[in-house]
HTML snippet that shows the backbone in 3Dmol.js (N, CA, C, O; Angstrom):
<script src="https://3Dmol.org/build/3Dmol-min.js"></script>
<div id="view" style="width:600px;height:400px;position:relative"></div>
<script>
const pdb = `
ATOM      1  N   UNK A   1     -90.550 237.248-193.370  1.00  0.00           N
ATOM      2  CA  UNK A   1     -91.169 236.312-192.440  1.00  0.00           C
ATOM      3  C   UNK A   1     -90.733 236.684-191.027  1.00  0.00           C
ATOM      4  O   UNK A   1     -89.524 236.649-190.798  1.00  0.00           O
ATOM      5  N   UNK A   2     -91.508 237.011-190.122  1.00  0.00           N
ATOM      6  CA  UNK A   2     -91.113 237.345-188.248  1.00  0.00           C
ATOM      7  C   UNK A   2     -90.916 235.971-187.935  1.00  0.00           C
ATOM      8  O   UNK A   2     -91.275 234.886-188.393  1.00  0.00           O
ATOM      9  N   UNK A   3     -90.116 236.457-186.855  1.00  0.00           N
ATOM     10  CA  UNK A   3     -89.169 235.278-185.942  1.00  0.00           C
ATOM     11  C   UNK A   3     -90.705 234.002-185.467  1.00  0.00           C
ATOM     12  O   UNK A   3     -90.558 232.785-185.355  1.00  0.00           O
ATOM     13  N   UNK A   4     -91.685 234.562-185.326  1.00  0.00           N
ATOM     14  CA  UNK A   4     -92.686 233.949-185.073  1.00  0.00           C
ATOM     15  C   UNK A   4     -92.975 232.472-186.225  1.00  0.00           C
ATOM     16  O   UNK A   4     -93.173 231.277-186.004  1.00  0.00           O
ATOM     17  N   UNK A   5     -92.892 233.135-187.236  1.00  0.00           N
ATOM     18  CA  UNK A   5     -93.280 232.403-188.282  1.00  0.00           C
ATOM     19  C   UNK A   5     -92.139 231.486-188.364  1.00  0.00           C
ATOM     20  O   UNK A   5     -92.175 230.296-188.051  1.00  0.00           O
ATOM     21  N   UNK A   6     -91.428 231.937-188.675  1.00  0.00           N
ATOM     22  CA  UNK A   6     -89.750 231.130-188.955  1.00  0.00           C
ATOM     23  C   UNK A   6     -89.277 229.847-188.005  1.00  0.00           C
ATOM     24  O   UNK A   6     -88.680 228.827-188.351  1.00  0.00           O
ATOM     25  N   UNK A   7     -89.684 230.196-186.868  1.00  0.00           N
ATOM     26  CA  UNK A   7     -90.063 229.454-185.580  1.00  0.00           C
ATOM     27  C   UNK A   7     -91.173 228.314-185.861  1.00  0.00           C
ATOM     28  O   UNK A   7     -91.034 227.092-185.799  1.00  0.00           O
ATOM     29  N   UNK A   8     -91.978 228.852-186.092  1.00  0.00           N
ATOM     30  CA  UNK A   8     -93.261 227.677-186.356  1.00  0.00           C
ATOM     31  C   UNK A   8     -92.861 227.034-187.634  1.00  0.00           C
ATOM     32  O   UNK A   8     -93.487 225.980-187.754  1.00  0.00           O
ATOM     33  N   UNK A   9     -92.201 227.214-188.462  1.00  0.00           N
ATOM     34  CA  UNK A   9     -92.201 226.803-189.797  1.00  0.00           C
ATOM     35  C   UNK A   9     -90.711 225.884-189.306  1.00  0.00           C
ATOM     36  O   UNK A   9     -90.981 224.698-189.111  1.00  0.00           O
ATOM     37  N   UNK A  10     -89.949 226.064-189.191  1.00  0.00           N
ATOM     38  CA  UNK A  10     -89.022 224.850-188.090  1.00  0.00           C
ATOM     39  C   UNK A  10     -89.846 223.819-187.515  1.00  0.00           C
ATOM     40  O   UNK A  10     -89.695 222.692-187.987  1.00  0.00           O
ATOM     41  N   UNK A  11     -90.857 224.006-186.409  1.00  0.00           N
ATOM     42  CA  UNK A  11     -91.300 222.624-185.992  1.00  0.00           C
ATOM     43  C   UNK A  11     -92.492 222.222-186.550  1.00  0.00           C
ATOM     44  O   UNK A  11     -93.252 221.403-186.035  1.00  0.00           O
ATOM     45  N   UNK A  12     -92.631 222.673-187.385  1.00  0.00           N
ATOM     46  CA  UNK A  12     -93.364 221.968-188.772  1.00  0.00           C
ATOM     47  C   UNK A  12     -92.817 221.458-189.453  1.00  0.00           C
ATOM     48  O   UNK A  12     -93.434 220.573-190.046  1.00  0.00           O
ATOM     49  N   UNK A  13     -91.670 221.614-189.738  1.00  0.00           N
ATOM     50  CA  UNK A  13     -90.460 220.940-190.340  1.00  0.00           C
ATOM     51  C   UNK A  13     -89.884 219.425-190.029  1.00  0.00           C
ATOM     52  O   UNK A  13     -89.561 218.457-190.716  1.00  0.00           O
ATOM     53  N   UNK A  14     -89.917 219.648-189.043  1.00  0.00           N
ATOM     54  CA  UNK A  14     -89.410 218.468-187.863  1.00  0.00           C
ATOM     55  C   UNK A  14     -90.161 217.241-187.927  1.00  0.00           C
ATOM     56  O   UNK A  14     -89.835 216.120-188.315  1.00  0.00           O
ATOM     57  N   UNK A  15     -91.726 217.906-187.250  1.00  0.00           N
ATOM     58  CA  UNK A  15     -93.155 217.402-187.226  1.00  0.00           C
ATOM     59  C   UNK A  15     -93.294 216.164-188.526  1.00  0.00           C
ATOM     60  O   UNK A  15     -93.457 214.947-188.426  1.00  0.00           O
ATOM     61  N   UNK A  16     -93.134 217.183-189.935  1.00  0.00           N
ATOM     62  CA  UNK A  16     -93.445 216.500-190.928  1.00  0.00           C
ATOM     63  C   UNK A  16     -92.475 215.401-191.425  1.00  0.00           C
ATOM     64  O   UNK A  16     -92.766 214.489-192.199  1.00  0.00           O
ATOM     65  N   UNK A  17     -91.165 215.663-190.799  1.00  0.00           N
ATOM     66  CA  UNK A  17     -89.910 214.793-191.038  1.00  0.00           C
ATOM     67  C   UNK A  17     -90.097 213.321-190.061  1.00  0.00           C
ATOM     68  O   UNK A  17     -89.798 212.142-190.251  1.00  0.00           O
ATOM     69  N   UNK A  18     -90.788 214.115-188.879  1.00  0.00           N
ATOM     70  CA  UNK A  18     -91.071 213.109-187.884  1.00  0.00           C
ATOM     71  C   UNK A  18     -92.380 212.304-187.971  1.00  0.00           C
ATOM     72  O   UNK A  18     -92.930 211.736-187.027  1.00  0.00           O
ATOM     73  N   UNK A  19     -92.790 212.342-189.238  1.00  0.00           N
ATOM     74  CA  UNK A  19     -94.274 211.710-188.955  1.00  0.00           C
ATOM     75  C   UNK A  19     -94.850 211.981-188.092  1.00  0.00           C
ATOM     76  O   UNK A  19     -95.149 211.100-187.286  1.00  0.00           O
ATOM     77  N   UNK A  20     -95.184 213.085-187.926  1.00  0.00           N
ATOM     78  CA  UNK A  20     -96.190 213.518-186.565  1.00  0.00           C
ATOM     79  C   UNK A  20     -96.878 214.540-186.786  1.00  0.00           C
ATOM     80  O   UNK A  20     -96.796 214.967-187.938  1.00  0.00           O
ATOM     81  N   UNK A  21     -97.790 215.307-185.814  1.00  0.00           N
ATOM     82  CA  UNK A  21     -98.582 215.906-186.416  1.00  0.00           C
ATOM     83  C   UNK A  21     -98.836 216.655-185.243  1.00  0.00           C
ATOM     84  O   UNK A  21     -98.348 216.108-184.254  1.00  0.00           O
ATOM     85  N   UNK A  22     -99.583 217.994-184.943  1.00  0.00           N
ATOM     86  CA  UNK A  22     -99.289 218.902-183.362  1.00  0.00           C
ATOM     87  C   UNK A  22    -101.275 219.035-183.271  1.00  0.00           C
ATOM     88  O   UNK A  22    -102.066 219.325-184.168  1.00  0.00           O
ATOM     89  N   UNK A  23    -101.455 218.784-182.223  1.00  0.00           N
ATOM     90  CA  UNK A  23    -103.068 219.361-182.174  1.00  0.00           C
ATOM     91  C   UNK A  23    -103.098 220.776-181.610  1.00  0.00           C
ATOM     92  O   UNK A  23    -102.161 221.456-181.191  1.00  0.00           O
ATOM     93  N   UNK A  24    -104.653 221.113-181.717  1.00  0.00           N
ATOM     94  CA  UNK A  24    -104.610 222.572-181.726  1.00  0.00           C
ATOM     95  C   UNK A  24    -104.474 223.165-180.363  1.00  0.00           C
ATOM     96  O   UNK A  24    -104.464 224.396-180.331  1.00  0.00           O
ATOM     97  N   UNK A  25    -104.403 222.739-179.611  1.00  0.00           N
ATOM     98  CA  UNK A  25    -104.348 222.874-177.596  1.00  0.00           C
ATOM     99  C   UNK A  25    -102.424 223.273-178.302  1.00  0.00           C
ATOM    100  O   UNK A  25    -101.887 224.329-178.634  1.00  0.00           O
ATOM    101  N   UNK A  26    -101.933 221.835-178.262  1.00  0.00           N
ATOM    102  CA  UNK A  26    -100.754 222.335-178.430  1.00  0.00           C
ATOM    103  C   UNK A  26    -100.159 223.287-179.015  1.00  0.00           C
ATOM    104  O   UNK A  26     -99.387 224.073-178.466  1.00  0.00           O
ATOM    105  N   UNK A  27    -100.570 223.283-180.521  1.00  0.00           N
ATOM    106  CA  UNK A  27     -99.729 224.912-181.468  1.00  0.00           C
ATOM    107  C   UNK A  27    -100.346 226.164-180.435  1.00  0.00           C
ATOM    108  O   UNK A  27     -99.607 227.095-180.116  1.00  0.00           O
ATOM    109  N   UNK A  28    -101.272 226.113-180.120  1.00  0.00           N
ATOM    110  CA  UNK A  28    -101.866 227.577-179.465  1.00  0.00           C
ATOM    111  C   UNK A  28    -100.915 227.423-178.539  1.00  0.00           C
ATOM    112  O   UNK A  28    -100.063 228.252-178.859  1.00  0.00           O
ATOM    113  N   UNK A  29    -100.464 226.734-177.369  1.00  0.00           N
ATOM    114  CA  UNK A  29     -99.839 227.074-176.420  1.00  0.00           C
ATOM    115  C   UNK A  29     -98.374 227.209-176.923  1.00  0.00           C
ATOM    116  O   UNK A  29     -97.525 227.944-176.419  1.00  0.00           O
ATOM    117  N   UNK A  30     -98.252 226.599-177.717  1.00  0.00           N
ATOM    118  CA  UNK A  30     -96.214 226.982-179.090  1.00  0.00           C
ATOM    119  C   UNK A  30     -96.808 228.462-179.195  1.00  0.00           C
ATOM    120  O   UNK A  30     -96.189 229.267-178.500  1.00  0.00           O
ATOM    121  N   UNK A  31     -97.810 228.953-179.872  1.00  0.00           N
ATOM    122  CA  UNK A  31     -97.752 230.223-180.486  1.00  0.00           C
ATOM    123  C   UNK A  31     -98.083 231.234-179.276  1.00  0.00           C
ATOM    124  O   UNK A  31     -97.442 232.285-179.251  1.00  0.00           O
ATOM    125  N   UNK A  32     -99.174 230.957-178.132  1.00  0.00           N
ATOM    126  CA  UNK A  32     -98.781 231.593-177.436  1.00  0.00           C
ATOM    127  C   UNK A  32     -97.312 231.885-176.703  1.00  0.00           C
ATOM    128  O   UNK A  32     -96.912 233.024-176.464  1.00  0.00           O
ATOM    129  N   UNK A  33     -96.637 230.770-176.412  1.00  0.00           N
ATOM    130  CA  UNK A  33     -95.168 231.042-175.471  1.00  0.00           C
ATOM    131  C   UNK A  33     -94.240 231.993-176.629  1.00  0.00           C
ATOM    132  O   UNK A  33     -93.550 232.959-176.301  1.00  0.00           O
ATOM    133  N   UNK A  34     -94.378 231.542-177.873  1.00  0.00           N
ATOM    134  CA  UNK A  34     -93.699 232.529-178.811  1.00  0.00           C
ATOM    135  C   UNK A  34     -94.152 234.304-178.816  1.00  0.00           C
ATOM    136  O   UNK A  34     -93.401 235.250-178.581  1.00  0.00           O
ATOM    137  N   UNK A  35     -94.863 234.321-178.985  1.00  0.00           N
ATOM    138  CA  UNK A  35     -95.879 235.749-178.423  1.00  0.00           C
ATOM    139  C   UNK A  35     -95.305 236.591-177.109  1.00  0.00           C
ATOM    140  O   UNK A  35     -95.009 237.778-176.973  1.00  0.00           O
ATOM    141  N   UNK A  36     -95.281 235.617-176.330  1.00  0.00           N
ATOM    142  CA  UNK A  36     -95.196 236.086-174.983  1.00  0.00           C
ATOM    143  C   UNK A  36     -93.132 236.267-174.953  1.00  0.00           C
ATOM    144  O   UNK A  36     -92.630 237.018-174.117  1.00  0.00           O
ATOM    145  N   UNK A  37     -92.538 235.749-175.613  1.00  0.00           N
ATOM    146  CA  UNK A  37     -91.411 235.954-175.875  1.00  0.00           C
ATOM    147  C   UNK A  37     -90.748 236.947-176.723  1.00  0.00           C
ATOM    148  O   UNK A  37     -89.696 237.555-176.525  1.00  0.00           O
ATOM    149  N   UNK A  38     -91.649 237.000-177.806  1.00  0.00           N
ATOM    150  CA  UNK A  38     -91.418 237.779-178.523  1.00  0.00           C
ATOM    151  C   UNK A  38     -91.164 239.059-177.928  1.00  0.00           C
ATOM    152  O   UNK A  38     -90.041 239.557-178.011  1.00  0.00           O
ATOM    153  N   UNK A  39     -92.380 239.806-177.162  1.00  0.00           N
ATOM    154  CA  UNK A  39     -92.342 241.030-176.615  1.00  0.00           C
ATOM    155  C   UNK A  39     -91.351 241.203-175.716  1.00  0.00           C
ATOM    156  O   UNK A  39     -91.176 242.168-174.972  1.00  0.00           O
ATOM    157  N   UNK A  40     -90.826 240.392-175.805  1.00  0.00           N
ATOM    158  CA  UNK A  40     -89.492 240.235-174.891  1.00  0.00           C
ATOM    159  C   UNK A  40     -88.360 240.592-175.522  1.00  0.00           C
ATOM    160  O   UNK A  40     -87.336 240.414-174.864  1.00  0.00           O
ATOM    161  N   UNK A  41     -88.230 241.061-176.644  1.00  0.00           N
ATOM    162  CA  UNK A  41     -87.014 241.165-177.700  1.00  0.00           C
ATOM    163  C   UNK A  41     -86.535 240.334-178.476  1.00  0.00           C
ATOM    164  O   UNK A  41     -85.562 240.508-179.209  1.00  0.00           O
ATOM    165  N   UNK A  42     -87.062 239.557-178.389  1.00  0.00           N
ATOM    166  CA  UNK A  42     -86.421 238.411-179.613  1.00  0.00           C
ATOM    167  C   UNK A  42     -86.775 238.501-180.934  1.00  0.00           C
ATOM    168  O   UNK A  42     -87.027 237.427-181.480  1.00  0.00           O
ATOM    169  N   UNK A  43     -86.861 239.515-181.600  1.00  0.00           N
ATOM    170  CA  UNK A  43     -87.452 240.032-182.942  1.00  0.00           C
ATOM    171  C   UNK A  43     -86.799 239.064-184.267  1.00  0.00           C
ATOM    172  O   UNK A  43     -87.268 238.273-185.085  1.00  0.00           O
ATOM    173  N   UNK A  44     -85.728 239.514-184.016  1.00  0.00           N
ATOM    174  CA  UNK A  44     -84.839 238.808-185.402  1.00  0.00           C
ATOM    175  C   UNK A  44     -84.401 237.724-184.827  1.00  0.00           C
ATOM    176  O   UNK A  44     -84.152 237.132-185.877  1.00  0.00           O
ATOM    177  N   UNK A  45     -84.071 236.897-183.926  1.00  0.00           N
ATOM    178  CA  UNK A  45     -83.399 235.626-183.536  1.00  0.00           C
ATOM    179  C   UNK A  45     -84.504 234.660-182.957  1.00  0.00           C
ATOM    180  O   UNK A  45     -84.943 234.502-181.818  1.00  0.00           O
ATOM    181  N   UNK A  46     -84.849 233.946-184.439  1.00  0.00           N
ATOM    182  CA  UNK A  46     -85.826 233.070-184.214  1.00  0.00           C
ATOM    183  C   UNK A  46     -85.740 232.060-183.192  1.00  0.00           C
ATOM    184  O   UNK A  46     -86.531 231.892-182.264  1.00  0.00           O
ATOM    185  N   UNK A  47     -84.555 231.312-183.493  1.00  0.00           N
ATOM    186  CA  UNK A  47     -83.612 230.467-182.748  1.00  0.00           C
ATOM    187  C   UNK A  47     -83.915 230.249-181.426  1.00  0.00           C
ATOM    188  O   UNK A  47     -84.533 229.316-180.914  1.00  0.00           O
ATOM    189  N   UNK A  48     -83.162 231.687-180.697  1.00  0.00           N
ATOM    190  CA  UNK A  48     -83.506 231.482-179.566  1.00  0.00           C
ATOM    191  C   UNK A  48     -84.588 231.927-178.579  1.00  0.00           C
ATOM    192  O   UNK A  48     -84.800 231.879-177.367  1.00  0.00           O
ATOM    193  N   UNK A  49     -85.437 232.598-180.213  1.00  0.00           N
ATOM    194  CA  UNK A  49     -87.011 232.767-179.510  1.00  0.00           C
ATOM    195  C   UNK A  49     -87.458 231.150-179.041  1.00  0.00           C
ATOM    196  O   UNK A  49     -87.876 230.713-177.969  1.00  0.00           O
ATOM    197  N   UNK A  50     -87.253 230.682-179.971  1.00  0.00           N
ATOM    198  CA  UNK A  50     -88.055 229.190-179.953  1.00  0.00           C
ATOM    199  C   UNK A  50     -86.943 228.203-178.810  1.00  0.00           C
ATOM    200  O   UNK A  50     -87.282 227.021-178.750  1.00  0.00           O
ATOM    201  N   UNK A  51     -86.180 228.437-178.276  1.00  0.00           N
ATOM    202  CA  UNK A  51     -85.646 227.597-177.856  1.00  0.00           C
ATOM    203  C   UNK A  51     -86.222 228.136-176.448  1.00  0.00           C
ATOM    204  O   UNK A  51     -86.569 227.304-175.610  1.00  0.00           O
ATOM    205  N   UNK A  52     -86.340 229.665-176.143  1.00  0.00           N
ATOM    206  CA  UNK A  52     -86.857 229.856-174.810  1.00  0.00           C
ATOM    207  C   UNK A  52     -88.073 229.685-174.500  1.00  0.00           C
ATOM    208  O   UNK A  52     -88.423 229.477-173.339  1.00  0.00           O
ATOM    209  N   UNK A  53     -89.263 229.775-175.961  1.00  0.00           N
ATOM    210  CA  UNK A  53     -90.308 229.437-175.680  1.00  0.00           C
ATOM    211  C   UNK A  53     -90.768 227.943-175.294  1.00  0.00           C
ATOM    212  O   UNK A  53     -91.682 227.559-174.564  1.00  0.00           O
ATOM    213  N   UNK A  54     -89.947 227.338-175.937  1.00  0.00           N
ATOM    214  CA  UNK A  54     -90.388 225.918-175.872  1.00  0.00           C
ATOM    215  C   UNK A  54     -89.935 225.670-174.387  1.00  0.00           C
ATOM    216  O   UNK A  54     -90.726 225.490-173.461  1.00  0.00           O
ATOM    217  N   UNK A  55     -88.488 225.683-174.267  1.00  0.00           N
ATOM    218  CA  UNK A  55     -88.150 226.025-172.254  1.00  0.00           C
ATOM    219  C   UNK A  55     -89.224 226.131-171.153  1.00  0.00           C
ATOM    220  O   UNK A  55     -89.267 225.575-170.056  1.00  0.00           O
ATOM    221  N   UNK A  56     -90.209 227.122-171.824  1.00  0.00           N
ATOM    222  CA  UNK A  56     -90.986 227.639-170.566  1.00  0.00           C
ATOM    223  C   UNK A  56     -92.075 226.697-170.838  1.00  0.00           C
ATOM    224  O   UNK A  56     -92.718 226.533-169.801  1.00  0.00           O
ATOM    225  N   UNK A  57     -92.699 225.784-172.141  1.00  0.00           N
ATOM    226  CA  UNK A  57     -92.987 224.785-171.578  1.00  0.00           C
ATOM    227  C   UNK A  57     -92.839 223.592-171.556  1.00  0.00           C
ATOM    228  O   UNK A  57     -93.599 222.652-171.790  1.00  0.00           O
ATOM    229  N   UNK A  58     -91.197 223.714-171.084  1.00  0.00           N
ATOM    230  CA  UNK A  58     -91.048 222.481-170.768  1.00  0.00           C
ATOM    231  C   UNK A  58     -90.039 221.677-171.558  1.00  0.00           C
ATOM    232  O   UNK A  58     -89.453 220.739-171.018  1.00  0.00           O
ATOM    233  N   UNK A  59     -89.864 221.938-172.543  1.00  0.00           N
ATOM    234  CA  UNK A  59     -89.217 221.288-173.483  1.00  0.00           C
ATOM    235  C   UNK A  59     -87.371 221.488-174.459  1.00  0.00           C
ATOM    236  O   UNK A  59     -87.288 222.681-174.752  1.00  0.00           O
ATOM    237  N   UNK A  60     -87.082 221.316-174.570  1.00  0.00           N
ATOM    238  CA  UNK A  60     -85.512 221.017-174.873  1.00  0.00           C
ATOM    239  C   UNK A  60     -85.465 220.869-176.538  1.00  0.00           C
ATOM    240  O   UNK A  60     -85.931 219.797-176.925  1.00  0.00           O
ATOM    241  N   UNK A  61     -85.054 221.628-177.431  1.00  0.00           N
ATOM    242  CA  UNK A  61     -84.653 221.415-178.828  1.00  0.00           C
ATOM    243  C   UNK A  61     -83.150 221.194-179.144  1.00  0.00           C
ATOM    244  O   UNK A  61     -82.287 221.978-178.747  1.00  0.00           O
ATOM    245  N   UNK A  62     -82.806 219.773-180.086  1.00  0.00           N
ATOM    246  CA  UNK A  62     -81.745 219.440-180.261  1.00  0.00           C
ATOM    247  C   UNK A  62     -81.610 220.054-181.555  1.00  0.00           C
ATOM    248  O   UNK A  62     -82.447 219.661-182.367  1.00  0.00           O
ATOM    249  N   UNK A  63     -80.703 220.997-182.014  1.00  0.00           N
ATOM    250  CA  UNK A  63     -80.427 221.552-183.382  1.00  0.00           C
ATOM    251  C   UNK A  63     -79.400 220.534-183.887  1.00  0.00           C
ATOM    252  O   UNK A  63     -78.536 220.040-183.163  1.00  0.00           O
ATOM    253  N   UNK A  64     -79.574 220.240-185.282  1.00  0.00           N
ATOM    254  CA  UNK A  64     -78.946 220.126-186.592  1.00  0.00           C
ATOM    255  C   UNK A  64     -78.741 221.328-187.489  1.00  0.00           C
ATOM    256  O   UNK A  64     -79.609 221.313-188.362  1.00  0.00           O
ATOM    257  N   UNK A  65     -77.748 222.588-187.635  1.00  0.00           N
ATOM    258  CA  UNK A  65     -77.820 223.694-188.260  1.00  0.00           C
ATOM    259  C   UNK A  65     -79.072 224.343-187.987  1.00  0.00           C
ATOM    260  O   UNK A  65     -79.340 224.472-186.793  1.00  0.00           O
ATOM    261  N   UNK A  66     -79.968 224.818-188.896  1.00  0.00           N
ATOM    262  CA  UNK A  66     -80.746 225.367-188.255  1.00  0.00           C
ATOM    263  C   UNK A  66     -82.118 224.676-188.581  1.00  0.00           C
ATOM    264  O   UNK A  66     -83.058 225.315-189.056  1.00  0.00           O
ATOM    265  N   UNK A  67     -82.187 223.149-188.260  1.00  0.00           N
ATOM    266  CA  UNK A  67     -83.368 222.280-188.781  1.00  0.00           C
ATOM    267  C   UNK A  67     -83.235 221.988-187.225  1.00  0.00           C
ATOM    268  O   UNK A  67     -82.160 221.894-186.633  1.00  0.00           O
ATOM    269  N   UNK A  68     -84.510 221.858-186.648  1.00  0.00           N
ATOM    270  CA  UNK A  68     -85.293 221.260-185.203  1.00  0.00           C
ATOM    271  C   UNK A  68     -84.815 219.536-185.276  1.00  0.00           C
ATOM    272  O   UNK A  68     -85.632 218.792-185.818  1.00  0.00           O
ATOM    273  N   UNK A  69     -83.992 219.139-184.938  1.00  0.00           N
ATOM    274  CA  UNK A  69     -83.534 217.450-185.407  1.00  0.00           C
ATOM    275  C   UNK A  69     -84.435 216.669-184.101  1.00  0.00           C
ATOM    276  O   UNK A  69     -85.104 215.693-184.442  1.00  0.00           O
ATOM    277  N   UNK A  70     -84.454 216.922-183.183  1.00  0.00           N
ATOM    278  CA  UNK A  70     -85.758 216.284-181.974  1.00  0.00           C
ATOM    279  C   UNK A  70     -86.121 217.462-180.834  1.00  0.00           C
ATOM    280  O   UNK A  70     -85.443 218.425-180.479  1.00  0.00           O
ATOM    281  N   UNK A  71     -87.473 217.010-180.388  1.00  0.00           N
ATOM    282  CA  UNK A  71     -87.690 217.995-179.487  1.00  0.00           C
ATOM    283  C   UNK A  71     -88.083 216.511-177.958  1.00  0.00           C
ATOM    284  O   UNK A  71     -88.580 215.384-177.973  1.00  0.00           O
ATOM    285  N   UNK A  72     -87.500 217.423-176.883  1.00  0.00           N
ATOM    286  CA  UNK A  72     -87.641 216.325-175.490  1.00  0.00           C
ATOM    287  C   UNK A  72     -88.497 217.239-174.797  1.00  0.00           C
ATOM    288  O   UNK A  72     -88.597 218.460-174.669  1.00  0.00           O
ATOM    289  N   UNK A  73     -89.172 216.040-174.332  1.00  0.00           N
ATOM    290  CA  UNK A  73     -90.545 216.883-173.352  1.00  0.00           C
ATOM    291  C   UNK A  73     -90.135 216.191-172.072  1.00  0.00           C
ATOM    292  O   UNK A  73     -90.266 215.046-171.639  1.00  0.00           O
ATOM    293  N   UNK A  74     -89.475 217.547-171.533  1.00  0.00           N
ATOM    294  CA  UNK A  74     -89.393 216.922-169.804  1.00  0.00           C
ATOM    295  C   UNK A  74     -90.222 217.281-168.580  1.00  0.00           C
ATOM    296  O   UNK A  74     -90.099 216.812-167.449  1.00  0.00           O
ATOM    297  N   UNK A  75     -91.169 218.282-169.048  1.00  0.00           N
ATOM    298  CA  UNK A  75     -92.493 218.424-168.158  1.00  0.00           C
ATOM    299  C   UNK A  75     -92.801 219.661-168.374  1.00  0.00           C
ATOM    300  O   UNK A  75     -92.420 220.366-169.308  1.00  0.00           O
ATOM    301  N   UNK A  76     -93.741 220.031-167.201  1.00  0.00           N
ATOM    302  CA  UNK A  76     -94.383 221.277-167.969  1.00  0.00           C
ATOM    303  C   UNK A  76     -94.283 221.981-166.306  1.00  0.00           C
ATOM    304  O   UNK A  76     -94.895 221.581-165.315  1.00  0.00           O
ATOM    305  N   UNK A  77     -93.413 223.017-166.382  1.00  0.00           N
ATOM    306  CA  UNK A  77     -92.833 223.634-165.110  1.00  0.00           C
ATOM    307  C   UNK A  77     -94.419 224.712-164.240  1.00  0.00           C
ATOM    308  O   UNK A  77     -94.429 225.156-163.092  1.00  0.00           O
ATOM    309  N   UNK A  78     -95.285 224.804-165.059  1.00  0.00           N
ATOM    310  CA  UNK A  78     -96.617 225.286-164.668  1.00  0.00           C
ATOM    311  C   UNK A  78     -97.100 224.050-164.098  1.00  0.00           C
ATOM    312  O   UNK A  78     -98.181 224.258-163.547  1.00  0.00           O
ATOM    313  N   UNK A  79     -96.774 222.991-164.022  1.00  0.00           N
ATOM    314  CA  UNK A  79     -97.949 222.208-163.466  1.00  0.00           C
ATOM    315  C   UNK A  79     -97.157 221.406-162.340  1.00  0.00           C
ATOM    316  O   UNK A  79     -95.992 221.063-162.541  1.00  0.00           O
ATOM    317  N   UNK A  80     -97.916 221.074-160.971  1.00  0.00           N
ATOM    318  CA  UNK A  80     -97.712 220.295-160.255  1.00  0.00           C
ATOM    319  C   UNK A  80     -96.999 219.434-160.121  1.00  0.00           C
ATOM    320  O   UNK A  80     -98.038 219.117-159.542  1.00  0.00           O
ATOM    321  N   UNK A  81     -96.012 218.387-160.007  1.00  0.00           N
ATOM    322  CA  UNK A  81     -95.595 217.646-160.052  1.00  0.00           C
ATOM    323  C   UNK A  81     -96.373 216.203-159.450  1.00  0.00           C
ATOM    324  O   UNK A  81     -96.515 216.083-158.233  1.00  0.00           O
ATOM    325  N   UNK A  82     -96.895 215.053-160.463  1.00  0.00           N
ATOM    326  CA  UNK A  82     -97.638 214.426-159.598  1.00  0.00           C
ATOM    327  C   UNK A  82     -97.278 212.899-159.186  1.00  0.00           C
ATOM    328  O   UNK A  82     -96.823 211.993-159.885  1.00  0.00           O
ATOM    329  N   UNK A  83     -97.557 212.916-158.111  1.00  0.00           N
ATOM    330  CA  UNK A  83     -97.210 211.256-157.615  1.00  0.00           C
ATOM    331  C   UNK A  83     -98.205 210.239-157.300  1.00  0.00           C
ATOM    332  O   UNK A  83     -97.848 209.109-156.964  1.00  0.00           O
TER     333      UNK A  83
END
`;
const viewer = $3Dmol.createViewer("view");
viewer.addModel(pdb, "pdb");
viewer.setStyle({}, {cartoon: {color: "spectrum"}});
viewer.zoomTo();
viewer.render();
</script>
């Protein structure tokens, strides 16, 4: 399984623990930032593929071993800030 998968299969994990569910705008932009990380070297260290991808948009993962225990959405550093 690539760090890609292993990654997504974590906050599917979470998701399903959390009663929740991801729409497709969202996973595309998870699988794109993973993508775009990936080529970055993060081959085998899913971990902190997903912790930088989620970073860039925006977001903060609290680990329990290696289960996703909450994810915090503190904004999305591409967009404007609005008042």
């Amino acid at each position: 399984m690539s760090a890609i998968d292993q990654a997504m299969a974590a906050l599917t994990k979470h998701w399903v623990r959390a009663g929740q569910s991801a729409d497709g705008d969202r996973l595309e932009r998870i699988r794109t930032a993973l993508r775009d990380r990936y080529v970055d070297g993060y081959r085998s260290d899913w971990r902190t593929l997903l912790d930088h991808a989620m970073s860039d948009l925006g977001c903060t993962i609290d680990w329990r071993n290696d289960q996703v225990h909450s994810v915090m959405v503190w904004g999305d550093p591409m967009e404007p800030e609005k008042r």
